[in-house]
C-alpha positions, -999 to 999 in steps of 0.1 A, spaced: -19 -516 306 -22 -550 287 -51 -538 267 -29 -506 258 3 -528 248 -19 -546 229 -30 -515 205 0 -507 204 12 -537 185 -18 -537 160 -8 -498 154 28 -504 151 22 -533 129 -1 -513 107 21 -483 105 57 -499 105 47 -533 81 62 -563 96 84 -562 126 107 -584 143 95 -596 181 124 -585 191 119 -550 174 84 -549 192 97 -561 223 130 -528 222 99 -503 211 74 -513 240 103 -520 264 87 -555 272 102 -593 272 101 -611 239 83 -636 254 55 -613 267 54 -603 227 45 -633 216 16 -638 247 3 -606 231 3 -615 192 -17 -652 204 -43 -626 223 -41 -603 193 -52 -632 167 -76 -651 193 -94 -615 194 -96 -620 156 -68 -591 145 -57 -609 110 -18 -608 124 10 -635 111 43 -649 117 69 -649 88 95 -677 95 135 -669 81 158 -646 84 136 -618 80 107 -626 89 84 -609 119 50 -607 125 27 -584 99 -7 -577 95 -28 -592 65 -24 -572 35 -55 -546 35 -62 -547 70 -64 -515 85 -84 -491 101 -91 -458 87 -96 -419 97 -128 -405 75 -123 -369 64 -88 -363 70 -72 -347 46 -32 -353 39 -19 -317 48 -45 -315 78 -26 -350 89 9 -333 82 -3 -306 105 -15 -325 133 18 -341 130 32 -307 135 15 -295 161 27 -320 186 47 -304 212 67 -330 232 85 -308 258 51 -290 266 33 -326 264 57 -341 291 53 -305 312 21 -314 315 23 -348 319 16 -360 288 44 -374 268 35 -406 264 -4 -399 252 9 -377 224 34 -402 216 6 -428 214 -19 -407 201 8 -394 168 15 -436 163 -26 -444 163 -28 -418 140 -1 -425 112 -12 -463 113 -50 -450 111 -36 -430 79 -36 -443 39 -4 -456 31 4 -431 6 5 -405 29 26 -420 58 55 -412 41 45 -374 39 30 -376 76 66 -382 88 83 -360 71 66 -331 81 78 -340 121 116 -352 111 120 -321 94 101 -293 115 108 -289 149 88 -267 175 111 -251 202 86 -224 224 116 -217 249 145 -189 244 177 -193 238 202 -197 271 172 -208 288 155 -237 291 124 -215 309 106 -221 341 87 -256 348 61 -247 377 58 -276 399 23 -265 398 17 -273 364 1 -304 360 -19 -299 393 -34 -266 373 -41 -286 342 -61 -313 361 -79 -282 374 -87 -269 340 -100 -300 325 -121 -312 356 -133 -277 360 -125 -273 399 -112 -247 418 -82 -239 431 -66 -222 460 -37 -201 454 -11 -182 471 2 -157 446 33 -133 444 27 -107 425 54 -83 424 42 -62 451 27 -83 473 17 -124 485 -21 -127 486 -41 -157 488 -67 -163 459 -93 -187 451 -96 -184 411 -118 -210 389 -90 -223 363 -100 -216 326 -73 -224 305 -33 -225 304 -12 -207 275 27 -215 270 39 -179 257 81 -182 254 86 -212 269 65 -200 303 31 -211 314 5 -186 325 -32 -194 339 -62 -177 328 -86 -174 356 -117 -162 364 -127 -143 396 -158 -124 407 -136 -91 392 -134 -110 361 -105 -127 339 -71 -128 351 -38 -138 341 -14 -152 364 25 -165 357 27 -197 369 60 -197 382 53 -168 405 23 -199 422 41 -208 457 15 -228 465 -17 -245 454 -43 -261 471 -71 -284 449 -106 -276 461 -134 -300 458 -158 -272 447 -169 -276 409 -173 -244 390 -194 -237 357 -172 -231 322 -187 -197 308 -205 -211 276 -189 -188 256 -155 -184 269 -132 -191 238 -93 -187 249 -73 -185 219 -97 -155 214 -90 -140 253 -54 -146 253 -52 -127 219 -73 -100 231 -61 -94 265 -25 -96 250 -28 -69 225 -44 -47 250 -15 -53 274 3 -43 247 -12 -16 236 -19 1 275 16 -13 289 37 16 266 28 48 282 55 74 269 76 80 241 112 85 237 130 105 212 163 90 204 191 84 179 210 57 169 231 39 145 217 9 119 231 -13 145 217 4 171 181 7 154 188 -29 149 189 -43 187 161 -16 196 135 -29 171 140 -66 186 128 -52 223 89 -59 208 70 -61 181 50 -30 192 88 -11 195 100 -27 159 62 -18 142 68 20 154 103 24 145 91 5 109 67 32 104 92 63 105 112 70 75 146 71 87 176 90 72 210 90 87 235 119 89 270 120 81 277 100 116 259 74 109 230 82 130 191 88 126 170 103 145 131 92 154 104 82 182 99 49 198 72 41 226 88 31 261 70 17 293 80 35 326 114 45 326 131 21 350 120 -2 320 134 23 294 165 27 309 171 -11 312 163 -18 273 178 10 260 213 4 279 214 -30 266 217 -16 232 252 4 245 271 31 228 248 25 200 218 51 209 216 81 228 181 92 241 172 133 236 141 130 253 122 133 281 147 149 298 144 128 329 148 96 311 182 111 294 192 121 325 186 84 344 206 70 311 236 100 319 233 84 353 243 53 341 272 65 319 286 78 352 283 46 372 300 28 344 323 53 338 332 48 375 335 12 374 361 14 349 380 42 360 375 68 331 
């Protein structure tokens, strides 16, 4: 922990200039007293740091001592600056690494491009989660990712919708996909994805497993997702709708908005137009399209019109029309 502390001050002092003991002391949340035990082991360890005496005065590093990052370009350090997710660091446990690893980094950087460095995180902000809702946290998480990196595998009991089953899967990878975690697995059948939140329990097994070689999972996940995708819309409906209407309908997906965006649409004197979008089963259809309201009617299928007049009926009930 000491040792730690003690990097910290030598990167804080090479990233910040001179600071205050009792600005160290607030920013590492130790005593001012244990501050100045660190700066004597800091200069007996031969790190070139001196006290200022006055009003403003601190402890700073000798001019032109630093350490240095070989090949880094500035906007590759303005990304990596970027990239840093805290609320998906601290889901996983690691909030303070990337905290320490983004300090170790600007101090490691040139001093001309500090400045830009920190601008690019005070004025982009990453937010993977939807609005009203501040997504699942699996309790399972960081159990998972210790599985992933140590390449062990797990035990897991699994709800799937239709049924629990018990599973024994060799851990791969995790994804964050709008603000929820899933786990890419392998199993003798092959890969699989599983929600994490839908994990009721886990179970760490001692048993090791081999990585495939040439499993690459920004590749899978892109992969496997379009092919969801693609195989997950299995009809089409024919419907119209208003420009609000076509609206709400193209933000379902970005298979739904891609398909309406490819039909040339003309509205009638109404206010309506008329084309084809792709729909999964139609318990699905019906629940999509109905959050759109008064704003589409579906022509077709026939059934799926007819599930939608069902629903007119109910709510026509409801309300006493």
């Amino acid at each position: 922990m000491r040792a730690s502390r003690l990097l910290s001050i030598m990167m804080l002092l090479q990233a910040k200039g001179r600071m205050s003991a009792e600005s160290l002391s607030e920013e590492l949340e130790v005593s001012v007293r244990t501050i100045y035990r660190d700066i004597d082991q800091l200069s007996a360890a031969g790190v070139p740091v001196y006290a200022d005496i006055g009003r403003n005065g601190g402890f700073a590093l000798l001019d032109g001592w630093r350490t240095r990052l070989t090949g880094l370009t500035a906007p590759e350090a303005r990304a990596l600056f970027l990239s840093g997710l805290p609320g998906p660091a601290s889901e996983l446990g690691l909030g303070d690494e990337v905290a320490a690893a983004e300090l170790k980094l600007l101090a490691a950087l040139p001093a001309d491009w500090q400045m830009e460095a920190t601008r690019m995180s005070s004025r982009f902000h990453l937010d993977p989660k939807g609005w009203f809702s501040a997504g699942p946290r699996p309790e399972h998480l960081k159990a998972v990712a210790e599985a992933v990196w140590s390449e062990r595998r797990i035990s897991i009991r699994y709800d799937s919708w239709t049924q629990i089953s018990e599973r024994v899967v060799e851990p791969l990878g995790l994804v964050l996909k709008g603000g929820i975690w899933y786990l890419v697995a392998q199993r003798e059948t092959g890969f699989r994805t599983f929600r994490l939140s839908q994990v009721l329990a886990l179970t760490p097994l001692e048993e090791h497993f081999t990585r495939p070689a040439d499993f690459d999972l920004p590749k899978h996940w892109r992969e496997s997702t379009s092919s969801f995708e693609r195989e997950i819309y299995v009809g089409v409906a024919k419907v119209r709708a208003t420009k609000r209407g076509v609206s709400r309908l193209r933000e379902i997906s970005q298979r739904v908005k891609d398909e309406i965006d490819a039909q040339e649409l003309s509205y009638d004197e109404a206010g309506l137009a008329t084309f084809l979008m792709p729909i999964e089963e139609e318990s699905w259809a019906t629940r999509e399209i109905t959050r759109v309201g008064a704003e589409v009617e579906v022509l077709e299928p026939a059934s799926l019109r007819g599930k939608m007049a069902d629903i007119a009926r109910a709510l026509a009930g409801f309300y006493g029309v």
